[in-house]
C-alpha positions in Angstrom: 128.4 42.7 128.6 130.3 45.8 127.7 128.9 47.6 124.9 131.4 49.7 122.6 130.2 52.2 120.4 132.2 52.2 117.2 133.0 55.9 115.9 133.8 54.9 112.7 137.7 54.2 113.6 140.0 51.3 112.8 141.2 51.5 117.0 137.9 51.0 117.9 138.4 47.0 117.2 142.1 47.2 119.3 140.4 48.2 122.4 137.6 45.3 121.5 140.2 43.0 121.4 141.9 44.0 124.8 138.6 44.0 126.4 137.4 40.4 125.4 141.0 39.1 125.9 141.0 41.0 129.6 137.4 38.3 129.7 134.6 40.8 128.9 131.8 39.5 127.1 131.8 43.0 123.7 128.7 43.8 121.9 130.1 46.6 119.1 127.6 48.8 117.6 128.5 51.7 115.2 126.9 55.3 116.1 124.6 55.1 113.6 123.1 51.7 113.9 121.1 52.5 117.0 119.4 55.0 119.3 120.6 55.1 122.6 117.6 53.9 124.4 118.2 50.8 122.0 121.7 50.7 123.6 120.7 50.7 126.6 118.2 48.2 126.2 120.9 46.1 125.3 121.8 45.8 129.5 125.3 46.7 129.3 127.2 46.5 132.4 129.5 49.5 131.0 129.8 51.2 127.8 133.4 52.8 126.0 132.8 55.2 123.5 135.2 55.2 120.9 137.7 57.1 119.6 136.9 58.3 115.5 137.9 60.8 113.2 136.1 64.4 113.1 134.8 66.4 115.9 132.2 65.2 118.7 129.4 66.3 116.4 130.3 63.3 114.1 130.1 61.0 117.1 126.4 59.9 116.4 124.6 59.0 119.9 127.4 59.3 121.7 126.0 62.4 123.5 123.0 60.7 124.0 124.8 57.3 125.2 126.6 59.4 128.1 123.3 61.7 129.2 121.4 58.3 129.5 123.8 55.9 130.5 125.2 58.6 133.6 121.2 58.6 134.7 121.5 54.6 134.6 124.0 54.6 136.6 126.4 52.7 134.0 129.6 53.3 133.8 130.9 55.2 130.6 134.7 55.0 129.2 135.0 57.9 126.7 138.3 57.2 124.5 139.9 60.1 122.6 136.5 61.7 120.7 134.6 59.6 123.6 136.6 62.2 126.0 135.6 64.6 124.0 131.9 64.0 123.8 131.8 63.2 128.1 133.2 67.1 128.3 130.6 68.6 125.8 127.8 66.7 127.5 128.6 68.3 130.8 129.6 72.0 129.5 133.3 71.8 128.8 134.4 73.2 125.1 136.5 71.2 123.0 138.6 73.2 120.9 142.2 73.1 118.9 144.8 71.5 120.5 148.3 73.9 120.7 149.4 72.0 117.8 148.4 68.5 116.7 149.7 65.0 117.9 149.3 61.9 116.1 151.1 58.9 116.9 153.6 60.5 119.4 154.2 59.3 122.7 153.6 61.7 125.8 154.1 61.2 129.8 150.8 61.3 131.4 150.7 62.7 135.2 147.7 61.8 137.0 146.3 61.5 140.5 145.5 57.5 140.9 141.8 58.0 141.0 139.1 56.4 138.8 140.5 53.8 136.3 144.2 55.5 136.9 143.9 53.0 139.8 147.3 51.3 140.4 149.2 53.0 137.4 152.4 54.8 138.0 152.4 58.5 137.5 154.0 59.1 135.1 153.2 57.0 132.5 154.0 56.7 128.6 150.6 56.8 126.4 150.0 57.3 122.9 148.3 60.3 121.6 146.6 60.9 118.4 144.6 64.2 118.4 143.8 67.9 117.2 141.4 68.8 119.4 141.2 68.7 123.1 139.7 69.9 126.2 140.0 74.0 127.0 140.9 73.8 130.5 139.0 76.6 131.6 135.8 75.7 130.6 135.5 72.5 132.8 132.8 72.7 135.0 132.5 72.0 138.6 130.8 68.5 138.5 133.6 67.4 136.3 137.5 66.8 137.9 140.6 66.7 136.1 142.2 63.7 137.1 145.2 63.9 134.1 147.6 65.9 132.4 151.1 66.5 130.1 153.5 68.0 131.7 152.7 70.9 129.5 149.1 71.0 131.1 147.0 69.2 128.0 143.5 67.5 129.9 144.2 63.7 129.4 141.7 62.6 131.9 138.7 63.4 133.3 135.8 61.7 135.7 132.2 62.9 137.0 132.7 63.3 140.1 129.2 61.8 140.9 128.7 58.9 138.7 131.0 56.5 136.9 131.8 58.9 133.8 135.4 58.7 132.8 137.0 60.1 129.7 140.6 59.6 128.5 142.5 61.3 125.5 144.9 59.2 124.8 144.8 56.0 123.8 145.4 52.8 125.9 144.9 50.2 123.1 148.0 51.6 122.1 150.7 49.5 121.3 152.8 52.2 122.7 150.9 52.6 125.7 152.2 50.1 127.9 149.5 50.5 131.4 146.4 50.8 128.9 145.2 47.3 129.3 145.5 48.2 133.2 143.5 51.6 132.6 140.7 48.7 131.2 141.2 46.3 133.2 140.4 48.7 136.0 137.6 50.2 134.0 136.2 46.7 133.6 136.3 46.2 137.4 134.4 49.6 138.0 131.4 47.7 136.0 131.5 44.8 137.7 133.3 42.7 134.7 136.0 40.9 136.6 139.0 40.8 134.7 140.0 37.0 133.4 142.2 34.8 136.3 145.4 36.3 135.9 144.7 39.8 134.9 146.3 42.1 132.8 149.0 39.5 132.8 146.7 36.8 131.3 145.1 38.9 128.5 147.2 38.0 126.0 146.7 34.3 126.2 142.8 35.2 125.1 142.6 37.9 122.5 139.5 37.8 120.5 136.9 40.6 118.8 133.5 40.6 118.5 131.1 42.9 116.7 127.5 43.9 115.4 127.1 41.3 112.4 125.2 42.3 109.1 123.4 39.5 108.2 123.3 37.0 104.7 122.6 34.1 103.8 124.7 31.6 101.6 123.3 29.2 99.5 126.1 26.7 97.8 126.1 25.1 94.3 126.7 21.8 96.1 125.6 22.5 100.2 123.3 24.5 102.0 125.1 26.6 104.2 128.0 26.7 106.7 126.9 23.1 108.1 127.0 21.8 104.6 130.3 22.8 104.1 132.2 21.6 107.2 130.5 18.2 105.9 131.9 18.3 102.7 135.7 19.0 103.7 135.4 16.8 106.6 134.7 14.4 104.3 137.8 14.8 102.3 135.6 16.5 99.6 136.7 20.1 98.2 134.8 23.2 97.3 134.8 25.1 94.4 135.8 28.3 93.7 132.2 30.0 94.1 131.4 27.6 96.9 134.5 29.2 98.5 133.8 32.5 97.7 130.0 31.8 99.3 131.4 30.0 103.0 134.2 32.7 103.1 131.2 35.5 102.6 129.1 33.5 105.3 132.0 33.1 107.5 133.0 37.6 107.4 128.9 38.4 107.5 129.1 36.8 111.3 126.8 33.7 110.1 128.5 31.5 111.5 129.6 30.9 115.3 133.4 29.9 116.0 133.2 26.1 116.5 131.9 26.2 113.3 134.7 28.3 111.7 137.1 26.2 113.8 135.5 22.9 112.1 135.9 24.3 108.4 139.3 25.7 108.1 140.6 22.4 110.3 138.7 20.6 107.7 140.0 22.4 105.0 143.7 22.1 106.6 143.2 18.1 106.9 142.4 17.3 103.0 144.6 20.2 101.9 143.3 23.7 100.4 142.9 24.0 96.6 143.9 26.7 94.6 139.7 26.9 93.8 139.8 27.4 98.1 142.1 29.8 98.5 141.0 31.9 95.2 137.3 31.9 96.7 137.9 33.0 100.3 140.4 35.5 98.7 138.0 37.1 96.4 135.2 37.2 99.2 137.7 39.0 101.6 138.2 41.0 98.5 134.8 41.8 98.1 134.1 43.3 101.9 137.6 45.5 102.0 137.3 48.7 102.2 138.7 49.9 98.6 142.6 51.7 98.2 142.0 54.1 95.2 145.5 56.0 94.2 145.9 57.5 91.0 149.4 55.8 90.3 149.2 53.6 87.4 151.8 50.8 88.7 152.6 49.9 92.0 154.0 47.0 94.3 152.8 45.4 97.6 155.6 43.9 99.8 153.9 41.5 102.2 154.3 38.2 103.4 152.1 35.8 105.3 154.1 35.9 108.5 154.1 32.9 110.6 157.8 32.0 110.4 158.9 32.0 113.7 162.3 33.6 113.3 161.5 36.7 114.8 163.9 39.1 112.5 163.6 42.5 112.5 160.6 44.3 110.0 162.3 43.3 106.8 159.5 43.7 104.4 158.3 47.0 105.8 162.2 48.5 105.4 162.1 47.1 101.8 159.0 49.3 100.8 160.9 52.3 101.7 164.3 51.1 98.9 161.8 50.2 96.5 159.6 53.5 96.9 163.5 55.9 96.8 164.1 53.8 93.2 160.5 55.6 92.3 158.3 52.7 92.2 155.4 53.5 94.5 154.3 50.9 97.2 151.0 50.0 98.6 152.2 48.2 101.6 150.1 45.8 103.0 149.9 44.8 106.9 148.9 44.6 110.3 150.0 44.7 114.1 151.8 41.7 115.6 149.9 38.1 115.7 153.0 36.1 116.1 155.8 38.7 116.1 157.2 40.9 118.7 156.3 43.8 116.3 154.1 43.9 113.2 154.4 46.4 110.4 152.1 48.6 111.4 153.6 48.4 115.1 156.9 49.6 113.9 155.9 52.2 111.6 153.4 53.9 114.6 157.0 53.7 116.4 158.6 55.3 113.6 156.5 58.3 113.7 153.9 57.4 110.6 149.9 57.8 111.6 148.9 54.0 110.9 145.0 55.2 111.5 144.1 56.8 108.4 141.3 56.2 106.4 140.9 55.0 102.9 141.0 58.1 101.3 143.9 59.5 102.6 146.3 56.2 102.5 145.4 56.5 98.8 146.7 60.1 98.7 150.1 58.9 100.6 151.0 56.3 97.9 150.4 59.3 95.5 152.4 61.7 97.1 154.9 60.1 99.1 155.4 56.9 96.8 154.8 54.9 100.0 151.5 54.4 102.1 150.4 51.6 104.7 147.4 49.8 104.1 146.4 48.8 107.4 144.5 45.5 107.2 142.8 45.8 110.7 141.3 49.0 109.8 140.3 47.5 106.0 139.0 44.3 106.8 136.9 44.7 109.6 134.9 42.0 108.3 137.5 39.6 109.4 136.8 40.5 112.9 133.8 37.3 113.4 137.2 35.3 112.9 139.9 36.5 115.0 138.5 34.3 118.4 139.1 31.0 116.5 141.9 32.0 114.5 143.9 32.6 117.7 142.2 29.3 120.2 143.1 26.9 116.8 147.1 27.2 117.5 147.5 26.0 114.0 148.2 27.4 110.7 144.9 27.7 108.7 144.2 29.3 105.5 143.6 32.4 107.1 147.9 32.5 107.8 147.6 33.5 103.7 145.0 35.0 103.1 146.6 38.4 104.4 149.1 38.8 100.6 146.7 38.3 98.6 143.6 40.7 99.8 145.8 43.9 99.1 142.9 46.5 99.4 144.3 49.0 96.3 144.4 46.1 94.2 148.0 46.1 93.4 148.8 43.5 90.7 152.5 43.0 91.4 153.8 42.1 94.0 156.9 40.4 96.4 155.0 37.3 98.8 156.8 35.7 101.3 155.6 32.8 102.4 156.6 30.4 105.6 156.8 27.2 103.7 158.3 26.2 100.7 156.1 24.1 99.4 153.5 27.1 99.2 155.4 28.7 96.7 153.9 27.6 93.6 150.6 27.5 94.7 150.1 31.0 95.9 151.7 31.9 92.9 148.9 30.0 90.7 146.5 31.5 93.2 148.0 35.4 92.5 147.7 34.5 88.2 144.0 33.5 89.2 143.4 36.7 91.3 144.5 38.8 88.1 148.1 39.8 89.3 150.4 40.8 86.6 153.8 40.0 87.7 154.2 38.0 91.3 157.4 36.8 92.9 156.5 34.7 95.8 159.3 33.6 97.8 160.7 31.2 100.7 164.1 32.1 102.4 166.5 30.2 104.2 166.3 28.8 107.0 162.3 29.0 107.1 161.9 32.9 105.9 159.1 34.6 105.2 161.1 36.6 102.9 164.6 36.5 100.2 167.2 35.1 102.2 170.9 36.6 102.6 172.1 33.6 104.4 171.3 31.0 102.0 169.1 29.8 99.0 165.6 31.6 98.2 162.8 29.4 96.5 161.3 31.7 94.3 158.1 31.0 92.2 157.6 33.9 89.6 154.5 34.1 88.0 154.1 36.7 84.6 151.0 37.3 83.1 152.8 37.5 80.1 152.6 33.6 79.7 150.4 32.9 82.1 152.3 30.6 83.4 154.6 29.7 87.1 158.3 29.3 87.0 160.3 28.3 90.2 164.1 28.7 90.4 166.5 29.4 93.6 168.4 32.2 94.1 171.9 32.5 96.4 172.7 35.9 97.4 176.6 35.6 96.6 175.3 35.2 93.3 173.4 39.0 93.2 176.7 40.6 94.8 175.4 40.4 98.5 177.8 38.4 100.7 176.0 35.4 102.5 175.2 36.2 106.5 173.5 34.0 109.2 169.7 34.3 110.6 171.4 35.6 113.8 173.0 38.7 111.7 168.9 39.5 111.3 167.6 39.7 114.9 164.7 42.5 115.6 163.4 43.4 118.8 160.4 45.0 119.7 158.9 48.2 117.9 160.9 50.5 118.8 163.9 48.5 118.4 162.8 48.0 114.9 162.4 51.3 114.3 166.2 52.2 115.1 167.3 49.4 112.9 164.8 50.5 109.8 166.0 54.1 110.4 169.8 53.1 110.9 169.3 51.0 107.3 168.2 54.3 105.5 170.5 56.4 106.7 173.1 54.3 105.0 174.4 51.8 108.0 176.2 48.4 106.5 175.9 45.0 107.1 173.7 41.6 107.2 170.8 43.8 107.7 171.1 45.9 104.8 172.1 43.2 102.3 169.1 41.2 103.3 166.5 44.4 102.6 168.7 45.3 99.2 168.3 41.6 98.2 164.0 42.0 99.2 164.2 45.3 97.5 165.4 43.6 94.2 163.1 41.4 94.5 160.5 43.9 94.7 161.8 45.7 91.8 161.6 42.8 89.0 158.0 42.0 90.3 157.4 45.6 89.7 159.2 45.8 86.0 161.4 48.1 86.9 164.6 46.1 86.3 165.7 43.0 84.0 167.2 40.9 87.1 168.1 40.6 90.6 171.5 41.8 90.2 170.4 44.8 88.2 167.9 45.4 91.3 170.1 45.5 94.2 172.2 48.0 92.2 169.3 50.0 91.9 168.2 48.9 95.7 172.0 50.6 97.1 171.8 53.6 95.0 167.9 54.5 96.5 169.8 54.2 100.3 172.8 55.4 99.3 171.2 58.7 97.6 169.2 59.3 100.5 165.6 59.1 98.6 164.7 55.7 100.7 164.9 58.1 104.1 163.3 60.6 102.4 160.3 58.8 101.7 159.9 57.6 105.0 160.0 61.0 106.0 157.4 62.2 103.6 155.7 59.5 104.9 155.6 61.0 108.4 154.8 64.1 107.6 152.0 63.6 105.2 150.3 61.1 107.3 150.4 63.6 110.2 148.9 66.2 108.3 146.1 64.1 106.4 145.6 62.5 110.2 145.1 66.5 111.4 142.8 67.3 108.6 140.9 64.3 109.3 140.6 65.9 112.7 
């Protein structure tokens, strides 16, 4: 078993995930929750200390986790603040780095030793720090085994005992050896990788975690058991029944197969609206809250899932819809199915995805734009990542994602990946307490307003409380008609040149699909009468400029909140 402690930081459940998928057996305990003889008593055969926001004194045991775990003879992977802590614990000073890095990339030089095993030297690694490691305090016992080119520490081992620390980060999506650097750390305790490697790990990503314990008693059942029974049985829940499984399901009460069997269930019979509203307010429930102080802003998420693999279209149309002066709270996460997620492109496009609550509120208010990164604010939905991904089928975790926005936000653009969603996540959005909703199905399959056909668009207005569909064509909002091909993305960074490209004013397919999502965006958000009206006012936010610039605000503030963090 590998034992992580958790520094309070949304990475800490990326390097979980690389870990169990590379076939290590992760116990995740937060710094607080323990004392390190109880960690230790736990019989790890190695133990990462996380990366986390602060200084080492805010790492909890960590210092204590090292000193006993080093006379244990247990191998120790310090990541980032767990670097950190390894070089206070043996006499090195940690002090202010030359200038702070946060979600830049950086060529790492090292000598091959230690869990650098294999990796070429140079290699490309992510960095997200203000502090680092004073060079000339390192004593004796402990070797310097990496570097920048400009001479920053990025590595160091005990050169007695399995201690290694790292600054960077390999969970990285931009840090293409780190699952390597693991998978090598993993063999130094013993835990063979899974058959196949670091080539494999992908085909087995799961998380695990320390669970907080509840119990849920049903109006109609008695627990998990009771309600795999029911929907196996062709019998639904209702709404608080749900709410109750769903709560059971994030506490860690119940084991995979048993996840596996309800949502299956669930999928057979066909989820209510009372099913979806439940599990939605009992994600709601355990997320950590989004305050900002704007009175009115928009989400543009979707559920994902479609398959066609087009470039970050929804994270492009939060920019347009935050230069026409309607702040966004977008919603999202790294890739599942995707070659890049939103949060994976924006890390690419410069913007510190890491941040904690606090501060994302404080980039919606000042920027008009922050990401809510769902990893990092539903942690609960860790206890069902592993059957999520071994399923292989849609479940009603694939929608779940649009309508858990953590700041609440009560209008809103939904794509979905089937049409015949539409309405009913727009019912479920009116239940939820959303104000205006346009949830939307694109041609040919989209998760998102098509340019290249017709749009199913269900529109719900709490005006009337009620859910109108209707189709829109995009020759009909004054954007020519394009094909899916016209939309292609790549990975992050590809992504990244085509979002930047957009804002600075580039034409073609790829803009008119992102001016007709903008629009969209717009009339959810009040802001304009109708869908022609909003890709007028979509152009003119590229067109002036103020779309870029709020991606650049973005960037900038995000870096600095990250340093302050720091």
């Amino acid at each position: 078993m590998i034992l992580v402690i958790d520094n309070y930081d949304s990475f800490t459940y990326n390097l979980v995930q690389i870990l169990a998928a590379l076939g290590a057996d992760v116990q995740v305990e937060r710094n607080d929750a323990l004392s390190a003889e109880e960690a230790l008593a736990l019989s790890p055969a190695g133990i990462v200390i996380s990366p986390g926001p602060g200084t080492p004194a805010d790492s909890g045991i960590s210092h204590d986790v090292i000193r006993t775990a080093a006379a244990a003879g247990i191998p120790v992977l310090g990541v980032c603040l767990g670097h950190q802590c390894i070089a206070e614990v043996y006499g090195a000073t940690v002090c202010r780095a030359p200038a702070p890095v946060h979600g830049k990339t950086a060529d790492i030089i090292h000598d091959g030793s230690g869990v650098f095993a294999g990796i070429p030297s140079p290699f490309t690694a992510t960095r997200y720090h203000s502090l680092c490691v004073d060079a000339d305090s390192v004593p004796e016992l402990l070797e310097i085994n990496a570097r920048t080119a400009d001479g920053i520490i990025m590595g160091l081992r005990h050169r007695e005992w399995p201690i290694f620390g790292v600054q960077f980060h390999p969970e990285s999506v931009l840090t293409p050896e780190g699952t390597k650097l693991l998978a090598n750390f993993l063999d130094l305790c013993g835990e063979v990788p899974l058959p196949g490697g670091v080539s494999g790990a992908s085909a087995t990503l799961a998380a695990a975690g320390g669970t907080a314990r509840s119990s849920a008693r049903l109006a109609g059942v008695t627990g998990i058991t009771g309600a795999i029974a029911r929907v196996s049985g062709n019998d639904s829940l209702s709404e608080d029944e749900a709410q109750l499984v769903m709560g059971a399901v994030m506490d860690g009460e119940a084991t995979p197969a048993q996840i596996s069997a309800l949502v299956v269930g669930m999928r057979m019979k066909g989820e209510t609206v009372d099913e979806i509203v439940g599990f939605a307010r009992a994600m709601r429930e355990r997320a950590t809250p989004v305050r900002p102080t704007a009175a009115r802003y928009v989400d543009t998420c979707g559920t994902g899932g479609d398959g066609l693999h087009t470039f970050n279209i929804s994270t492009t149309t939060a920019f347009v819809v935050a230069g026409a002066g309607v702040p966004v709270a977008k919603h999202g996460n790294r890739a599942v199915s995707s070659a890049a997620g939103s949060a994976d492109v924006l890390e690419a496009l410069g913007v510190n995805v890491t941040l904690d609550a606090t501060a994302m509120a404080r980039c919606i208010d000042e920027c008009g734009v922050g990401f809510l990164f769902a990893q990092s604010l539903h942690a609960s939905m860790r206890h069902a990542a592993l059957p999520r991904r071994e399923i292989g089928i849609r479940t009603i975790f694939n929608i779940l994602g649009p309508l858990t926005n953590p700041a609440g936000a009560k209008r809103q653009l939904l794509g979905v990946y089937d049409a015949r969603l539409a309405s009913l996540m727009a019912e479920v959005a009116g239940r939820l307490g959303a104000e205006r909703v346009l949830v939307v199905h694109g041609h040919p399959g989209m998760d998102e307003v098509s340019a290249s056909g017709p749009t199913t668009v269900a529109e719900f207005d709490s005006a009337d409380g009620g859910v109108r569909t209707y189709e829109v064509l995009p020759e009909s909002v004054g954007v020519p008609r394009g094909t899916l091909g016209d939309i292609a993305g790549g990975d992050a960074f590809e992504n990244a040149a085509i979002v930047r490209a957009i804002l600075a004013g580039q034409h073609g397919p790829k803009r008119d699909v992102v001016l007709m999502n903008a629009a969209a965006a717009l009339l959810a958000a009040g802001e304009v009468a109708d869908l022609a009206e909003g890709v007028v006012r979509a152009r003119e936010s590229i067109d002036s400029g103020r779309a870029a610039q709020a991606l650049e605000m973005l960037i900038t503030v995000s870096g600095r909140l990250a340093g302050e963090a720091s």
